[in-house]
ZADREN-385709 format. One record per residue (C-alpha): x, y, z. Coordinates in nm, 2 decimals, m for minus. Layout:
<rec east="X" north="Y" up="Z"/>
...
END
This chain:
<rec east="0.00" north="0.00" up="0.00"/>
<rec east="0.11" north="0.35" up="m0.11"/>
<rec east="0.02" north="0.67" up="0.06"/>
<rec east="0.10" north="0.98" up="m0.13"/>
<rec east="0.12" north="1.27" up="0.05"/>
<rec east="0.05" north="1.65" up="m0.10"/>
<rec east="0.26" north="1.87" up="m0.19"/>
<rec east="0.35" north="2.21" up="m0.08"/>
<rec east="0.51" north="2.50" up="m0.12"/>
<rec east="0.57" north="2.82" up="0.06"/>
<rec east="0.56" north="3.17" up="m0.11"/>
<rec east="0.66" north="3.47" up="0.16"/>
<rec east="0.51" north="3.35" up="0.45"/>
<rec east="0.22" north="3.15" up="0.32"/>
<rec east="0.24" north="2.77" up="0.29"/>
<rec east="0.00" north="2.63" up="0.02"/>
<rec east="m0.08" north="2.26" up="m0.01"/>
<rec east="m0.14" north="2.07" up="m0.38"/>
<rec east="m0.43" north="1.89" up="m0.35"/>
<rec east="m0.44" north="1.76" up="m0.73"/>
<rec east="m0.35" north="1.83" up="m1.09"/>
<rec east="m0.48" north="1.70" up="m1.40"/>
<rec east="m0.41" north="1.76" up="m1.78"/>
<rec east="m0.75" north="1.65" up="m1.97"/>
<rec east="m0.83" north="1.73" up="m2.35"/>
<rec east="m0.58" north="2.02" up="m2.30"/>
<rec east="m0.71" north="2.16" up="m2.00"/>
<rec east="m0.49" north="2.18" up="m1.71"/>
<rec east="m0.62" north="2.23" up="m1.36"/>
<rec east="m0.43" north="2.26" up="m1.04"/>
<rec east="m0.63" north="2.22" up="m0.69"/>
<rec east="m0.49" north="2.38" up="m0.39"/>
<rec east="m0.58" north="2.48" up="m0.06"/>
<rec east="m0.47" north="2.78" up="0.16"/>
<rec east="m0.58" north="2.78" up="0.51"/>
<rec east="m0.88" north="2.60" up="0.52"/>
<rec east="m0.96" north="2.76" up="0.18"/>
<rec east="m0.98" north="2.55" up="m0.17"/>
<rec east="m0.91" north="2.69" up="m0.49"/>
<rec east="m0.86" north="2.57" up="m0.83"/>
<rec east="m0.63" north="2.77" up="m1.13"/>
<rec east="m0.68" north="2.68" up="m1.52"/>
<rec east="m0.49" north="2.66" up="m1.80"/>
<rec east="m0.57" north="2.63" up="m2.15"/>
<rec east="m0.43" north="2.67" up="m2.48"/>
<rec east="m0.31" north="3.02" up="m2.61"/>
<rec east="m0.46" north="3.08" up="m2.92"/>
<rec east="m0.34" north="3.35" up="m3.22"/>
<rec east="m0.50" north="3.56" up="m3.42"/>
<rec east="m0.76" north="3.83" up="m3.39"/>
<rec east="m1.03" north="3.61" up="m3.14"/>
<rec east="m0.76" north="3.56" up="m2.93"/>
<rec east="m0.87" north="3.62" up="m2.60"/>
<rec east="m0.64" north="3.61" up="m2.33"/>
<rec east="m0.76" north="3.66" up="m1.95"/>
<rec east="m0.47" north="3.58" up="m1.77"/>
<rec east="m0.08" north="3.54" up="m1.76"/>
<rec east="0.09" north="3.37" up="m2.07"/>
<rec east="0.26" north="3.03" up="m1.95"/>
<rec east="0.51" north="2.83" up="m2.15"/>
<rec east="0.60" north="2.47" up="m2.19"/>
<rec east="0.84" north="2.30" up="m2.44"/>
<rec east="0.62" north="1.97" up="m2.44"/>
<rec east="0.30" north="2.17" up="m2.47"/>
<rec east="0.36" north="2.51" up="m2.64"/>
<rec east="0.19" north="2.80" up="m2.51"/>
<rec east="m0.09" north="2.84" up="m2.21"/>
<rec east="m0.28" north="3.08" up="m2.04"/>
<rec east="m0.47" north="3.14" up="m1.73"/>
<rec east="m0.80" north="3.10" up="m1.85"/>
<rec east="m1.01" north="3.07" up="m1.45"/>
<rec east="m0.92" north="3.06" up="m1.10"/>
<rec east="m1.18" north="2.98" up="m0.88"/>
<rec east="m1.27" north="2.95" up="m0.51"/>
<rec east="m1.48" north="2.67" up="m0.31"/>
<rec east="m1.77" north="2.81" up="m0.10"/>
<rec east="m2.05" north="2.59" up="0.07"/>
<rec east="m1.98" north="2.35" up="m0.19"/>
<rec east="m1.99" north="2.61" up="m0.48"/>
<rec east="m1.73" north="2.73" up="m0.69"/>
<rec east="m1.64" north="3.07" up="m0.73"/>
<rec east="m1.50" north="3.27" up="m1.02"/>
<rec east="m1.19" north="3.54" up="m0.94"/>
<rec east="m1.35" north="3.87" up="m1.06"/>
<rec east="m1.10" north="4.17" up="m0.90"/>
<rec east="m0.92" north="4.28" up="m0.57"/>
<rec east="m1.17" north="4.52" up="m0.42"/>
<rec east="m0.94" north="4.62" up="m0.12"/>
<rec east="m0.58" north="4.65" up="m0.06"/>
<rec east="m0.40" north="4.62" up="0.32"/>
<rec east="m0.07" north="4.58" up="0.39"/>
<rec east="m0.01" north="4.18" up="0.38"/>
<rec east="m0.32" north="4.13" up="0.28"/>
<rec east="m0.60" north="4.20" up="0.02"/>
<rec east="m0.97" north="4.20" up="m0.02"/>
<rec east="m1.04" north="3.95" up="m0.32"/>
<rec east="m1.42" north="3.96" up="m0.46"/>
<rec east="m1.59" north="3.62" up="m0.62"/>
<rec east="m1.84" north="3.51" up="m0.83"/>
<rec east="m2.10" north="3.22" up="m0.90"/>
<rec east="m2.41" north="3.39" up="m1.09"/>
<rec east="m2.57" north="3.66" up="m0.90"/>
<rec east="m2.41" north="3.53" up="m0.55"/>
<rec east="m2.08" north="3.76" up="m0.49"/>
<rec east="m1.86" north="3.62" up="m0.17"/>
<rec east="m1.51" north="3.87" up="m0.06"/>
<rec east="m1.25" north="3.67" up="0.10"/>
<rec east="m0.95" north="3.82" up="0.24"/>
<rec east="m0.60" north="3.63" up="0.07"/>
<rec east="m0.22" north="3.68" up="0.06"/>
<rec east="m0.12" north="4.00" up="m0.12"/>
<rec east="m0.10" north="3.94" up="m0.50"/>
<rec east="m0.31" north="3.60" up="m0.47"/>
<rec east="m0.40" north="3.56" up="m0.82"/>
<rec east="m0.01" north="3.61" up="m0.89"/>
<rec east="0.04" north="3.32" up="m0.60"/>
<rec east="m0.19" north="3.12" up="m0.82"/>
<rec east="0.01" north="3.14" up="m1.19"/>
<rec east="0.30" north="3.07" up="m0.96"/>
<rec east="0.14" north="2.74" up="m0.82"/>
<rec east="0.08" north="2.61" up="m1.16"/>
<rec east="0.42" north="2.72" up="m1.27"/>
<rec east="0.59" north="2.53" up="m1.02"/>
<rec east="0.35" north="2.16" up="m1.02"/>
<rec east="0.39" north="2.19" up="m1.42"/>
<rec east="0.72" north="2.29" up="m1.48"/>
<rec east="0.60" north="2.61" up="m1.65"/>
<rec east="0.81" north="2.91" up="m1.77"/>
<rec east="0.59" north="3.28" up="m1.72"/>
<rec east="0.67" north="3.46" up="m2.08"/>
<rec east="0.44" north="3.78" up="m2.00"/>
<rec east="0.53" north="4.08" up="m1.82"/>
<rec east="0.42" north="3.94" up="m1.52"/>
<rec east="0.20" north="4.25" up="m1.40"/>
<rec east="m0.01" north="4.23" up="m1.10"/>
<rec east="m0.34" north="4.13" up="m1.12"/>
<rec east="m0.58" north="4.33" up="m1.01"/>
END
């Protein structure tokens, strides 16, 4: 019997814990928790040309070409959430507002959380960041 244990990794002060990844029909999705707090990043496929439309931080591979942040979510009551903006900013911390339909939740996160998130991914898929890297806000 094998027991696999999860992953983590610690960014500043913050530990975060993998709780799994998957690559399915060129979707990639990393699971993690923070606290007691689950959240979930995407990746998809860049795509050129004019409908092109990139929501998040280009990500490179050499086995899979280019990807981009296409979601990151948060688990509430058994709902998940989508990221929509940082509606308040402290000093270590930041206001993060969410989305699932009309239902809006605010969750106070690690400074630059949606940057903690491509960084995640980076790291459990052996990803390379080829944007800018600008904050997210």
């Amino acid at each position: 019997m094998t027991t696999e244990t999860m992953s983590t990794h610690t960014i500043g002060v913050n530990t975060f814990a993998i709780f799994s990844k998957e690559e399915r029909g060129g979707v990639w999705t990393l699971q993690f928790i923070w606290g007691k707090k689950d959240f979930r990043i995407y990746l998809g496929r860049s795509v050129d040309g004019e409908n092109a439309k990139v929501q998040g931080p280009v990500l490179e591979s050499e086995e899979h070409g280019r990807l981009v942040v296409t979601r990151l979510q948060y688990l509430n009551a058994f709902e998940w959430y989508d990221y929509q903006k940082v509606s308040g900013h402290g000093l270590a911390n930041e206001e993060v507002c969410w989305r699932a339909g009309k239902s809006v939740r605010y969750v106070e996160l690690p400074k630059d959380f949606f940057e903690i998130a491509v960084e995640l991914a980076c790291r459990e898929f052996g990803l390379k960041r080829v944007d800018s890297q600008q904050k997210a806000s």
